[in-house]
KEFI-233611 format. One record per residue (C-alpha): residue number from 1; residue in three letters; x, y, z. Coordinates in steps of 0.2 Angstrom, whole numbers, plus 5000, padded with zeros to 4 digits. Each point is the difference from the previous one (the first is absolute). Layout:
<rs>
R num residu   px   py   pz
R NUM    ALA    X    Y    Z
...
</rs>
This chain:
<rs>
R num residu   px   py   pz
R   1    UNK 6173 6495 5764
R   2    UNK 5000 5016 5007
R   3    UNK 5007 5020 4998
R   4    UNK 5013 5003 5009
R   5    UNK 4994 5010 5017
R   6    UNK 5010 5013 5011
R   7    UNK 4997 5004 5017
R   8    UNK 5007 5006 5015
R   9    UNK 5010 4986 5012
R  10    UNK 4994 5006 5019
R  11    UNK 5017 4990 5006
R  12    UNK 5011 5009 4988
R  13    UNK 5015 5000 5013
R  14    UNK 5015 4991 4988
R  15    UNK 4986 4992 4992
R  16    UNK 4998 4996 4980
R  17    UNK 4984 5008 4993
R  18    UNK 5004 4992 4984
R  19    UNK 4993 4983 5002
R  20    UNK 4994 4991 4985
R  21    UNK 4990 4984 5003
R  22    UNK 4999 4987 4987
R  23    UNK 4986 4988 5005
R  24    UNK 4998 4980 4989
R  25    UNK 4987 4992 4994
R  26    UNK 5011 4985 4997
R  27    UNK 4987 4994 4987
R  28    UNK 4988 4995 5013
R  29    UNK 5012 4994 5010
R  30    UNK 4997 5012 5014
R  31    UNK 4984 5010 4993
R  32    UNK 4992 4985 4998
R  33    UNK 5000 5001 5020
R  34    UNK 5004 5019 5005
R  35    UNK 4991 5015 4994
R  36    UNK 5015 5009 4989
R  37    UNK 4993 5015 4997
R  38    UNK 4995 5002 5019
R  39    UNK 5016 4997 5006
R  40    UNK 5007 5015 4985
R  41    UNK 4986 5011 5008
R  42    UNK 5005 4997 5016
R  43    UNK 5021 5002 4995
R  44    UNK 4995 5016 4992
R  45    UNK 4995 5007 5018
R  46    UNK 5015 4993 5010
R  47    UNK 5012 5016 5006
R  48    UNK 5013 5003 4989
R  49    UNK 4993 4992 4982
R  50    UNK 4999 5009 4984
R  51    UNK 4995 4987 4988
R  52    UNK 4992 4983 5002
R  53    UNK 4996 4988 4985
R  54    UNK 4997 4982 4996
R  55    UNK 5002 4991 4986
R  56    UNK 4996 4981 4994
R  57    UNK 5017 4994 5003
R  58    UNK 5013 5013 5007
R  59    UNK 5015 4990 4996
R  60    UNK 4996 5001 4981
R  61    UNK 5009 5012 4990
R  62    UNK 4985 5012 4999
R  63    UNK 4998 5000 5021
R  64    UNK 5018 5002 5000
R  65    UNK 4997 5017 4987
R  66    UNK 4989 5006 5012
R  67    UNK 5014 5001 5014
R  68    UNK 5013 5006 4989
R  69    UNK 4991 5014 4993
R  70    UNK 4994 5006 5016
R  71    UNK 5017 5002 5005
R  72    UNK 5007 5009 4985
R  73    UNK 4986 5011 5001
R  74    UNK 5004 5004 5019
R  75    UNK 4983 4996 5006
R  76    UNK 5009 4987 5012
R  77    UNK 5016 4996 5011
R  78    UNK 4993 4987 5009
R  79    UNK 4992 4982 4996
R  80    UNK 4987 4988 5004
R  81    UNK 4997 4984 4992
R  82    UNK 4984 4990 5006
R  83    UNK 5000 4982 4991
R  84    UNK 5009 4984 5001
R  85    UNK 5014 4994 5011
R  86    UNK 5016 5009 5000
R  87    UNK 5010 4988 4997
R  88    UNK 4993 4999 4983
R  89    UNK 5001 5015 4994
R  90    UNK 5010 5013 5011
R  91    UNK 5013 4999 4988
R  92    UNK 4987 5003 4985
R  93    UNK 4995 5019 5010
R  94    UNK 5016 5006 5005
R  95    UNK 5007 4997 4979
R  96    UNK 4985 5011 4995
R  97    UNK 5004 5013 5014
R  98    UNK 5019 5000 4994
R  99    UNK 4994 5002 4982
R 100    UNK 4992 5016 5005
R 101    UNK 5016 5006 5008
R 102    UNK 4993 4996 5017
R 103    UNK 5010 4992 5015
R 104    UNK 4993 4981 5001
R 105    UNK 4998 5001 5017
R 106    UNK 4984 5014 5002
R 107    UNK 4991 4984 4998
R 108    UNK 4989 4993 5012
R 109    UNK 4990 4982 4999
R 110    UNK 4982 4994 5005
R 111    UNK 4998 4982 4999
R 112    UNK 4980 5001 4995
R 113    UNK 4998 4983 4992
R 114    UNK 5010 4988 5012
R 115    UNK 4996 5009 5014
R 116    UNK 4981 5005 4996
R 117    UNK 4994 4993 4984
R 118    UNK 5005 4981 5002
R 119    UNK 4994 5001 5016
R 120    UNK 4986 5010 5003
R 121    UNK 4983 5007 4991
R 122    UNK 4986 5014 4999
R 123    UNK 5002 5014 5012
R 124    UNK 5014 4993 5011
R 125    UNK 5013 4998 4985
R 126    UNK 4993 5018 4995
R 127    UNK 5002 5006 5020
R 128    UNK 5020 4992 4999
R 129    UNK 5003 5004 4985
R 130    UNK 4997 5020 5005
R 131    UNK 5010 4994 5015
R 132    UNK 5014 4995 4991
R 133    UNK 5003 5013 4988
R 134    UNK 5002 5014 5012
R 135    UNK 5011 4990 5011
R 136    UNK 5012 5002 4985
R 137    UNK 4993 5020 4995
R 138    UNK 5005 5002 5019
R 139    UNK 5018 4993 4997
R 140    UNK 5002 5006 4984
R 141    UNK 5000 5017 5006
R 142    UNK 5015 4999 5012
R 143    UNK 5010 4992 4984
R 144    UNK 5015 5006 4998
R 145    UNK 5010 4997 4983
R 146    UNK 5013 4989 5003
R 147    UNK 5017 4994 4989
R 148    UNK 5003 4981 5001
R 149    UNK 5016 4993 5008
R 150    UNK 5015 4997 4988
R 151    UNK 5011 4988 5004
R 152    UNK 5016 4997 4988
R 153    UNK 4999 4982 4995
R 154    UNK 5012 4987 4994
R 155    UNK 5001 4997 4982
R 156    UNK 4998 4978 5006
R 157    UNK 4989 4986 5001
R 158    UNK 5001 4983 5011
R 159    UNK 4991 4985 4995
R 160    UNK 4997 4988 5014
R 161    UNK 4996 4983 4992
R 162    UNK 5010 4991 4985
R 163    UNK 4985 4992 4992
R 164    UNK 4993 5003 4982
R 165    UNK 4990 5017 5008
R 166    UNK 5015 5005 5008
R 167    UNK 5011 4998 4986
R 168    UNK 4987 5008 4989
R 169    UNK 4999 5015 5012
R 170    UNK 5020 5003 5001
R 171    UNK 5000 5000 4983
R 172    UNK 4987 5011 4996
R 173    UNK 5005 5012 5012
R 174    UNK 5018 5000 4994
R 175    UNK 4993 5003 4983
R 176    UNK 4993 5015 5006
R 177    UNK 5019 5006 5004
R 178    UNK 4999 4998 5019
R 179    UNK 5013 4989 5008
R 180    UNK 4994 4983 5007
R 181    UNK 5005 4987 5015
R 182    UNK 4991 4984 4997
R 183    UNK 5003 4989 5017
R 184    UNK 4992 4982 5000
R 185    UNK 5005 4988 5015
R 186    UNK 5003 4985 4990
R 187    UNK 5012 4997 4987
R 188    UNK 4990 4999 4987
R 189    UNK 4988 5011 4989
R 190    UNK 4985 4995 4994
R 191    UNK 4987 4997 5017
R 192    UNK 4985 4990 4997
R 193    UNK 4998 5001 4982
R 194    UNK 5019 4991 5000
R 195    UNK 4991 4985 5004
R 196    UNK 4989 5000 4987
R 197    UNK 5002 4988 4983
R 198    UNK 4989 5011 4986
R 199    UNK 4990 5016 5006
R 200    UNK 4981 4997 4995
R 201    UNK 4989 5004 4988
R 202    UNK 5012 5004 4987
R 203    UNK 5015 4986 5009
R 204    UNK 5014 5011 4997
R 205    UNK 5016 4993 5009
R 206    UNK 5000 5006 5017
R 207    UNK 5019 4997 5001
R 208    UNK 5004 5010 4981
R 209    UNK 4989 5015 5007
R 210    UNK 5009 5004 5018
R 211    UNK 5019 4995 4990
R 212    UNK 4997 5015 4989
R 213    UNK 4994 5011 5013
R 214    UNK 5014 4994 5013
R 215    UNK 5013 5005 4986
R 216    UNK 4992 5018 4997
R 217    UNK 5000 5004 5019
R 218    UNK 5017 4993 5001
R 219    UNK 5008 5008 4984
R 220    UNK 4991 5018 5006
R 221    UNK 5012 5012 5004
R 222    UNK 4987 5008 5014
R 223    UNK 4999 4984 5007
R 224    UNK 5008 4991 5014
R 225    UNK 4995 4982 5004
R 226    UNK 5002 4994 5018
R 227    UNK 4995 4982 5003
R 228    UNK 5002 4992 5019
R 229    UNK 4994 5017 5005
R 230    UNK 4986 5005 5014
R 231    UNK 4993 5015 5005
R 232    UNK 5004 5002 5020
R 233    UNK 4998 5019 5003
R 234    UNK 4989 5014 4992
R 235    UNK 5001 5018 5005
R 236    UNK 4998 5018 4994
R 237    UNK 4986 5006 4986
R 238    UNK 4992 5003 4984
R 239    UNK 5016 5006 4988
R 240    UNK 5012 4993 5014
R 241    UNK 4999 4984 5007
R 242    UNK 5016 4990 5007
R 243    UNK 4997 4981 4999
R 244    UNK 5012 4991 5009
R 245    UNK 5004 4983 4991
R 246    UNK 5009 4985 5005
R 247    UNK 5006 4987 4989
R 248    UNK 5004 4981 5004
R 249    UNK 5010 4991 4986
R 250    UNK 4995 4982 5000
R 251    UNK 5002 4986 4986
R 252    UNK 4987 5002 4989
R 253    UNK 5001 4979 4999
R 254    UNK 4991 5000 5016
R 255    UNK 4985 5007 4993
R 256    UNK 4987 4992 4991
R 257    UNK 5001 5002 4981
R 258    UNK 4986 5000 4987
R 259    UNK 5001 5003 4981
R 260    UNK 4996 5021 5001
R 261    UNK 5011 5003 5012
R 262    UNK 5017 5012 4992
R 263    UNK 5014 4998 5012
R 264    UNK 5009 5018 4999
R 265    UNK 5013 4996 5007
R 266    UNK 5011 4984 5006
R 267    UNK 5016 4997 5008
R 268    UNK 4997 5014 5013
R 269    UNK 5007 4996 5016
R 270    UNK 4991 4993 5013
R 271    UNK 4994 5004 5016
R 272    UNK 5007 5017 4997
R 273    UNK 4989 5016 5011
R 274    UNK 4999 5015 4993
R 275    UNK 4990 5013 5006
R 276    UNK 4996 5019 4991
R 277    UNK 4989 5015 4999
R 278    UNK 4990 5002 4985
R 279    UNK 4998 5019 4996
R 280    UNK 4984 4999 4991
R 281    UNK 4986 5014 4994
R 282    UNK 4984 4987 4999
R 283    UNK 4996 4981 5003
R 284    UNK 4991 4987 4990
R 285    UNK 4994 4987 5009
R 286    UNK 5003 4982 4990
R 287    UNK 4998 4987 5014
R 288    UNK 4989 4988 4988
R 289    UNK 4988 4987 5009
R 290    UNK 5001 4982 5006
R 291    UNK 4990 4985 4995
R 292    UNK 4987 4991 5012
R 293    UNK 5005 4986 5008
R 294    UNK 4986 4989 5004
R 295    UNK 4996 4995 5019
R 296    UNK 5004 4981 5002
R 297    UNK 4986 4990 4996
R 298    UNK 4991 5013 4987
R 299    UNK 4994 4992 4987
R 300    UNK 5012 4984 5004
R 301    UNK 5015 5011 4999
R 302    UNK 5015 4993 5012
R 303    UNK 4989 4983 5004
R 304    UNK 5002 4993 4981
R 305    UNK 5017 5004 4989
R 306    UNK 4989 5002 4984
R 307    UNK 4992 5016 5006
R 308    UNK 5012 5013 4994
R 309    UNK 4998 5021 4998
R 310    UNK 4999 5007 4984
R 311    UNK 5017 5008 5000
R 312    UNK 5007 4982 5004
R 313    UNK 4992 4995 4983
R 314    UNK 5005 5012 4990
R 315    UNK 5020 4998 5006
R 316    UNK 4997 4982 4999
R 317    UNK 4991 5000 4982
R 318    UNK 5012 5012 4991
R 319    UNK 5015 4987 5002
R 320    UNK 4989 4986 4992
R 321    UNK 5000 4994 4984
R 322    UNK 4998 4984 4989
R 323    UNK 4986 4989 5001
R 324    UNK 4983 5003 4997
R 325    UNK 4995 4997 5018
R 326    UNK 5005 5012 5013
R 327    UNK 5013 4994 5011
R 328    UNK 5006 5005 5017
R 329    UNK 5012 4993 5015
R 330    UNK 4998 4983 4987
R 331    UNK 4982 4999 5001
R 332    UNK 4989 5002 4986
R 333    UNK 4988 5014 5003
R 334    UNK 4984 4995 4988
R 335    UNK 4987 5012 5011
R 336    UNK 5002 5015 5010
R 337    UNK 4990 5009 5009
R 338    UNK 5001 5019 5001
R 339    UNK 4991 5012 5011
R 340    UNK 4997 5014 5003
R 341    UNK 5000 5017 5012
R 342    UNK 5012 4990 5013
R 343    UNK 5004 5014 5013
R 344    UNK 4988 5014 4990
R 345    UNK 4983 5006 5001
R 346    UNK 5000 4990 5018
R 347    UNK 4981 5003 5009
R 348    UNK 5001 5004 5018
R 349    UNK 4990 4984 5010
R 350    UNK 5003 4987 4985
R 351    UNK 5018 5002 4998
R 352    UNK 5015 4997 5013
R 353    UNK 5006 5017 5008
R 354    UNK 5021 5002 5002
R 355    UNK 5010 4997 5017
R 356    UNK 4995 5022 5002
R 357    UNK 4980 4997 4994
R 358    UNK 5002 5005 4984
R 359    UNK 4994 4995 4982
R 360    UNK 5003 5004 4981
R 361    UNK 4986 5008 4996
R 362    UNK 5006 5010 4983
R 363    UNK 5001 4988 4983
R 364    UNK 5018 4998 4996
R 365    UNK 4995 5003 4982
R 366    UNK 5013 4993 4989
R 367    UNK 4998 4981 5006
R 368    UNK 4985 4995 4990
R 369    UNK 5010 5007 4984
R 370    UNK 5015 4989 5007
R 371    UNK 4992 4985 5003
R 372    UNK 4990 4998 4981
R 373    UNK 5017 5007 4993
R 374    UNK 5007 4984 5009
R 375    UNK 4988 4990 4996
R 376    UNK 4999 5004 4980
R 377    UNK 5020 4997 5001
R 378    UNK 4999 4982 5007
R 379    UNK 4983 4995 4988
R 380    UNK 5013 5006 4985
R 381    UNK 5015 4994 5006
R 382    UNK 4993 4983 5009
R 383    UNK 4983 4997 4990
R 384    UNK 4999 4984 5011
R 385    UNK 5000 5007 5017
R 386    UNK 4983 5008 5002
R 387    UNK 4996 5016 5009
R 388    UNK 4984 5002 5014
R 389    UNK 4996 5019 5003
R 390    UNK 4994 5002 5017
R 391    UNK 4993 5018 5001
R 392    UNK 4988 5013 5011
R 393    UNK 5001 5014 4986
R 394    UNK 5011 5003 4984
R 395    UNK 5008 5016 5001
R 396    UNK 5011 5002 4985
R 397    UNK 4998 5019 4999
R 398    UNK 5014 5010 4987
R 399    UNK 5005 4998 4982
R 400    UNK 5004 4982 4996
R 401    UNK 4994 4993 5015
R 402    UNK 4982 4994 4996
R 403    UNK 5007 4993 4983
R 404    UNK 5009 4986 5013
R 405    UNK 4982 4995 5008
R 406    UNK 4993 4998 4978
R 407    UNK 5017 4990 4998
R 408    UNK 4998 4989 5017
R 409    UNK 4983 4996 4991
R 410    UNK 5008 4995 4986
R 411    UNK 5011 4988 5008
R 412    UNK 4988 4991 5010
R 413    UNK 5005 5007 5016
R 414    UNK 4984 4994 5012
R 415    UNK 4993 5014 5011
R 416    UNK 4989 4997 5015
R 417    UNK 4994 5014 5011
R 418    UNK 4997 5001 5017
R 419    UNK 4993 5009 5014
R 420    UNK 5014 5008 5012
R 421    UNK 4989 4992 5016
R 422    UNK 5003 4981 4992
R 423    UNK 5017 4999 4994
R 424    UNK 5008 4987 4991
R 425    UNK 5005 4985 5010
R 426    UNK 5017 4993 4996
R 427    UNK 5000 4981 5009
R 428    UNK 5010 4986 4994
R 429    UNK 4992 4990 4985
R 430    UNK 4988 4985 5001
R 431    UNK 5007 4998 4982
R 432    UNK 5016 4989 5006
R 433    UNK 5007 5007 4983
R 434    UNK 5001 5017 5007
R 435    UNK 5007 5007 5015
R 436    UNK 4988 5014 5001
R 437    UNK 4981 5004 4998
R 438    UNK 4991 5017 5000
R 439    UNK 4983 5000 5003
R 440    UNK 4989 5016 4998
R 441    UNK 4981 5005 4996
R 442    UNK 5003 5009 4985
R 443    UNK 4989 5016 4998
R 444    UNK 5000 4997 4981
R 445    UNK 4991 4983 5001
R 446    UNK 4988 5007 5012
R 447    UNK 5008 4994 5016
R 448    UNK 5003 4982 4993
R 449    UNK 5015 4992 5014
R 450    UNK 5015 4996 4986
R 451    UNK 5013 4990 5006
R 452    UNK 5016 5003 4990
R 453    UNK 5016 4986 5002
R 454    UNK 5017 5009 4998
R 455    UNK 5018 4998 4999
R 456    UNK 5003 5017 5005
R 457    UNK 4991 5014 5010
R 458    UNK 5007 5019 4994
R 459    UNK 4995 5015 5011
R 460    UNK 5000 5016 4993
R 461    UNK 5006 5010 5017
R 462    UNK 4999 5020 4999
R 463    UNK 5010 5014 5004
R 464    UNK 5004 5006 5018
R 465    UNK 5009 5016 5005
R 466    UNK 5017 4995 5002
R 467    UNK 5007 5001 5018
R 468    UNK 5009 5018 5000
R 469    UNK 4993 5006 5018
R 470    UNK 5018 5004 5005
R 471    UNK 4999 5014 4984
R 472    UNK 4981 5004 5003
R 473    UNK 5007 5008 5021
R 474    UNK 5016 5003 4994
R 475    UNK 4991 5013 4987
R 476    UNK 4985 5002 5010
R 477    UNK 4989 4995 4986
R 478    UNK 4982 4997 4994
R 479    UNK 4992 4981 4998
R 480    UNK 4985 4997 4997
R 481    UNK 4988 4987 5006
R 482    UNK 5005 4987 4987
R 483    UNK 5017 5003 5008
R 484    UNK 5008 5008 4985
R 485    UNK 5010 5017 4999
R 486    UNK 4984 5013 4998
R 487    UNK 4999 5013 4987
R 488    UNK 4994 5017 5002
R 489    UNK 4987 4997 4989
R 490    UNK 4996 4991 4985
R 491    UNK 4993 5009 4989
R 492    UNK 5010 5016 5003
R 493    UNK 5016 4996 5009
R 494    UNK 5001 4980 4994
R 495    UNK 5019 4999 5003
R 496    UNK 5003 5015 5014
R 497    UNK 5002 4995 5019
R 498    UNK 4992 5011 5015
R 499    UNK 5022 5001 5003
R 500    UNK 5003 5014 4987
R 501    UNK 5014 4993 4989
R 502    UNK 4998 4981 5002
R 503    UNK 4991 4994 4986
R 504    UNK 4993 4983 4995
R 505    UNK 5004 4988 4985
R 506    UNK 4991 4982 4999
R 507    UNK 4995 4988 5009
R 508    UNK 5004 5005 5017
R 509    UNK 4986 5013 4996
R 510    UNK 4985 4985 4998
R 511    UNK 5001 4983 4987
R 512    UNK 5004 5007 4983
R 513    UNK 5005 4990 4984
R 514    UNK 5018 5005 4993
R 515    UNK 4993 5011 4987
R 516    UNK 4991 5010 5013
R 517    UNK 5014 4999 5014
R 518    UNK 5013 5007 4984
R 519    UNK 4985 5015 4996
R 520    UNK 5001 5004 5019
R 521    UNK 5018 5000 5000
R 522    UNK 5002 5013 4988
R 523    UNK 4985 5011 5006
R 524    UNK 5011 4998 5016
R 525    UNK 5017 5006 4992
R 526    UNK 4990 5016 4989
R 527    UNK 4993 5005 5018
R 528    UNK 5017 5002 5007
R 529    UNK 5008 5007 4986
R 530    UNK 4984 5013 4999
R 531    UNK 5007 5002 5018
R 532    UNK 5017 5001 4999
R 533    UNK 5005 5007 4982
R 534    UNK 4999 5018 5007
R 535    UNK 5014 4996 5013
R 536    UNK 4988 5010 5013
R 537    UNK 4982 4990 5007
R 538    UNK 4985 5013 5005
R 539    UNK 4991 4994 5015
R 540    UNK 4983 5007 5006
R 541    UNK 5003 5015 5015
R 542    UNK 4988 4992 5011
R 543    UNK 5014 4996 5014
R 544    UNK 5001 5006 5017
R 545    UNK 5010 5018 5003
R 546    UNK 5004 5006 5017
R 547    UNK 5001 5019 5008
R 548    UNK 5017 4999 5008
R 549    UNK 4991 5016 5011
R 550    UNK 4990 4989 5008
R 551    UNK 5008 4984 5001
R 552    UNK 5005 4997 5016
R 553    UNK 5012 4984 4995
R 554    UNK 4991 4985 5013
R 555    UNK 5001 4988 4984
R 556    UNK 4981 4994 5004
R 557    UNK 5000 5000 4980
R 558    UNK 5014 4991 4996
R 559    UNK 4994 4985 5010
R 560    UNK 4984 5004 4993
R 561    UNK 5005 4999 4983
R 562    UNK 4998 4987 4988
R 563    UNK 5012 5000 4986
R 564    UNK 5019 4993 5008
R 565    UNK 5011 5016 4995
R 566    UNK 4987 5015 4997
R 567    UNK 5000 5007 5017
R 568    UNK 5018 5002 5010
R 569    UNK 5001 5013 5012
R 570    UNK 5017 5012 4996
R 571    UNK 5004 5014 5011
R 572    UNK 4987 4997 5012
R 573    UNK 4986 5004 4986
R 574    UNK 4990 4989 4989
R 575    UNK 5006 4996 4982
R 576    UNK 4989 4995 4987
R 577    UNK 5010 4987 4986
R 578    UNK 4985 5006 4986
R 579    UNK 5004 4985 4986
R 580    UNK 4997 4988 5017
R 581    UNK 4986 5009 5006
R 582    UNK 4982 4988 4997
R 583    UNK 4989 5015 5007
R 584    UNK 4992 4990 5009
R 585    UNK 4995 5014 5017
R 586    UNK 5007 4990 5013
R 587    UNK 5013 5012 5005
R 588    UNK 4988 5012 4999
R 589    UNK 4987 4993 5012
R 590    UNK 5015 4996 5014
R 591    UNK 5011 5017 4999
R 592    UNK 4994 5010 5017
R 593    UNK 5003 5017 4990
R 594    UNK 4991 4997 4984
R 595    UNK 5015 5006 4994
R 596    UNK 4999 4987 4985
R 597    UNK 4987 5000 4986
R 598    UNK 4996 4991 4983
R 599    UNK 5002 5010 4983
R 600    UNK 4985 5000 4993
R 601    UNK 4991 4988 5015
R 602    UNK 5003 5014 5013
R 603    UNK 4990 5001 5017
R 604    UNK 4992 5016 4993
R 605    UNK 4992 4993 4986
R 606    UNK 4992 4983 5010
R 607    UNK 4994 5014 5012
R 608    UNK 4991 5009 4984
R 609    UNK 4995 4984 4993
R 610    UNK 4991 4996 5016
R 611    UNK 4990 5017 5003
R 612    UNK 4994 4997 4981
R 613    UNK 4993 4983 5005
R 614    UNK 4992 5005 5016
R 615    UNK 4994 5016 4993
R 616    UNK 4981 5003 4997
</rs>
């Protein structure tokens, strides 16, 4: 660290010369590759800067201290971070500015660990690094202290998606004393885990769990229920959205059924329109996923009746009871096959792409904990029918689970391994008994071919994003490559959309088990409330404002303009709708009289930032 060092700014003109800057080891992470101290050395000679330290990790609370008390003690009015990215920590350095009574937003960033450290070493991540830092001295000394935007916000919640994460969510959040509109477009409650018989590892009833959570949300006072309902209009912002809703009554007996599902409400007329504006503060996004339905011909699936999905089973075995052999459609079932990652952990150039070239590659990462739950139920409840594991890797990760792989042992459930580049073969039997045969080289018996006759062949499918693409443009959102709804980030924003208000809950979000979708469900109703309970949202300033002096009203901007609503043209002169606002310059770059800037991003402070980095 260094002592604090004064000295006179040459470009003074409405220029801080009170710049701290605050420059991180990140515990090797970036002096591991960039000299630290010479970058503080050459930050204490930059125009404008008083103080310059470093310390081992900055975001700790002792390089925290370090900012704060150079504030109290007026040393500083301005400040430069030099670590990670942004995005991790921004938040952490603008809390330790206001806890020195400071405005948050005195704060300027250099990335020197993605942007040098990971990427470059010796002299040249030194050289950038340098580089780097006065861009932001240069900035930081045209800051100006800014208040953020304060929208009043409504006091409400809508939850799109009845499923157990959505029901989880809407109660939650009601519980939190905000009012709630659940919509789901069918008439039931429930989603996926509706179709589930017992919830593994510890085969709670699937059906006694989402009944008493369907009564709670129902009995809720904050809470209204609407079934037969979609989403087919989204419009305003943070604190005050308007979702226009449209509801299609239809006989719930035309729907398919399964022992989950709670029916909320019957006898409704049918056919019966109705459409709606929502008033609402914040969204939670519920839309649940979708199973994979196998291409015809995979793995025998479509070409032989006895290769089934694992859902199928699972509906199929929990109305079956009686004999000591399994028995389904009249058959006896005396050997089954099961295997694994069917629509997961697909490997571009071995597996079979989509009609749009695209593959599974993520593990679904409940299905190897469903299939030996499934399998240790039919080995307890049929001990004649016998149970063959087919399986790349076990992944039974989470309290509970692994105890169901010990248990499999225990009931002398078979496992074979096998390479993802020589799947199983499911072929019709040699064995005239059987209809089917599985052959495979079985890792665990060093490659030795095993052939296998069965009565049935269960694939255990994965999750896919359910097809919500008419939401997705409708809200303008996020989705990853794996084609679910994309977080900000998951470690510090796991539930929180790039759409400010619009929040995630389950699996929509990636394949989750129901514990996790229900953890994310409520993580997602705390964040709203956390949002909401004041009745008024802060929003960062960084938003364009114009000089109604200099506009000269050609509307360039507003078709420049990226956010539907932010820009309008009233009187002949540019308005600027803040709480719309994405701040994203390209009104700036097209308005003829530079009569718009960006708070806090203005054409000033690029210009310094650049006669920092070209400066010698």
């Amino acid at each position: 660290m260094s002592d604090p060092k004064e000295k006179k700014n040459e470009n003074s003109v409405n220029r801080s010369e009170k710049i701290g800057v605050y420059v991180c080891y990140c515990g090797g992470n970036i002096s591991d590759h960039v000299d630290v101290e010479k970058v503080r050395d050459a930050a204490e000679k930059m125009p404008g800067v008083v103080v310059a330290r470093t310390n081992s990790f900055m975001c700790s609370d002792l390089g925290q201290d370090l900012i704060t008390q150079d504030l109290k003690d007026g040393l500083i009015d301005r400040v430069v971070v030099a670590s990670c990215a942004p995005s991790l920590h921004e938040s952490t350095f603008r809390g330790a500015i206001t806890r020195a009574n400071g405005n948050p937003y005195i704060y300027d960033h250099a990335n020197i660990r993605e942007h040098v450290s990971w990427i470059m070493h010796g002299e040249k991540a030194t050289f950038k690094a340098e580089k780097l830092v006065g861009a932001a001295v240069g900035k930081a000394g045209l800051l100006e202290k800014l208040d953020p935007i304060q929208v009043n916000s409504r006091k409400h919640v809508t939850v799109i998606g009845g499923g157990i994460a959505g029901l989880k969510a809407a109660l939650s959040a009601a519980d939190f004393g905000l009012n709630v509109v659940l919509i789901e477009k069918t008439p039931f409650l429930g989603g996926n885990a509706a179709m589930l018989d017992k919830i593994a590892p510890f085969g709670e009833k699937a059906s006694d769990l989402i009944s008493q959570l369907a009564k709670s949300v129902l009995e809720h006072k904050n809470i209204t229920v609407k079934t037969h309902c979609r989403l087919v209009g989204f419009d305003g912002y943070i604190g005050k959205f308007d979702l226009s809703v449209k509801t299609v009554f239809t006989d719930p007996s035309d729907h398919e059924q399964h022992p989950g599902h709670f029916v909320p409400f019957e006898g409704v007329e049918t056919d019966t329109v109705v459409e709606e504006i929502i008033e609402t503060g914040a969204v939670i996004l519920a839309t649940g996923f979708k199973s994979y339905r196998p291409d015809h011909g995979e793995y025998g699936f479509g070409k032989h009746k006895e290769v089934i999905t694992l859902p199928d089973l699972i509906k199929q075995v929990g109305k079956v009871e009686g004999s000591s052999t399994l028995e389904l459609d009249g058959r006896k079932i005396r050997s089954i096959a099961m295997i694994h990652c069917v629509g997961s952990r697909q490997i571009p150039g071995i597996h079979k792409e989509d009609e749009n070239g695209y593959l599974n590659e993520y593990c679904s990462r409940t299905c190897c904990s469903s299939v030996l739950f499934m399998a240790n139920k039919i080995r307890e409840q049929f001990p004649d029918t016998n149970i063959y594991d087919f399986y790349r890797d076990i992944r039974t990760y989470g309290r509970g689970q692994e105890d169901l792989y010990d248990k499999a042992s225990e009931n002398r459930v078979v496992f074979f391994r096998f390479d993802a580049t020589e799947s199983p073969q499911v072929i019709p039997s040699s064995d005239s008994d059987y209809p089917l045969q599985v052959t495979v080289k079985d890792g665990l018996t060093f490659n030795e071919e095993i052939e296998v006759p069965v009565d049935l062949v269960v694939l255990a499918t994965g999750m896919e994003a359910g097809d919500i693409s008419d939401i997705v443009s409708m809200m303008k959102l996020p989705v990853g490559t794996d084609k679910f709804l994309q977080e900000v980030h998951p470690k510090l924003a796991p539930v929180e959309m790039a759409v400010s208000g619009v929040f995630l809950a389950g699996t929509c979000q990636a394949p989750m088990t129901i514990g996790e979708a229900c953890n994310g469900a409520a993580a997602a109703a705390a964040k709203a409330a956390s949002l909401l309970g004041k009745g008024l949202v802060e929003l960062d300033p960084y938003v364009a404002e114009v000089d109604t002096a200099l506009c000269d009203g050609t509307g360039a901007c507003v078709d420049a303009c990226l956010a539907d609503g932010a820009l309008a043209m009233v009187d002949g002169k540019a308005l600027v709708t803040p709480a719309l606002c994405l701040g994203c310059g390209a009104c700036v770059a097209v308005c003829p009289s530079r009569a718009i800037d960006l708070k806090g991003w203005s054409l000033k402070q690029y210009e310094a930032m650049v006669d920092m980095i070209v400066a010698e």
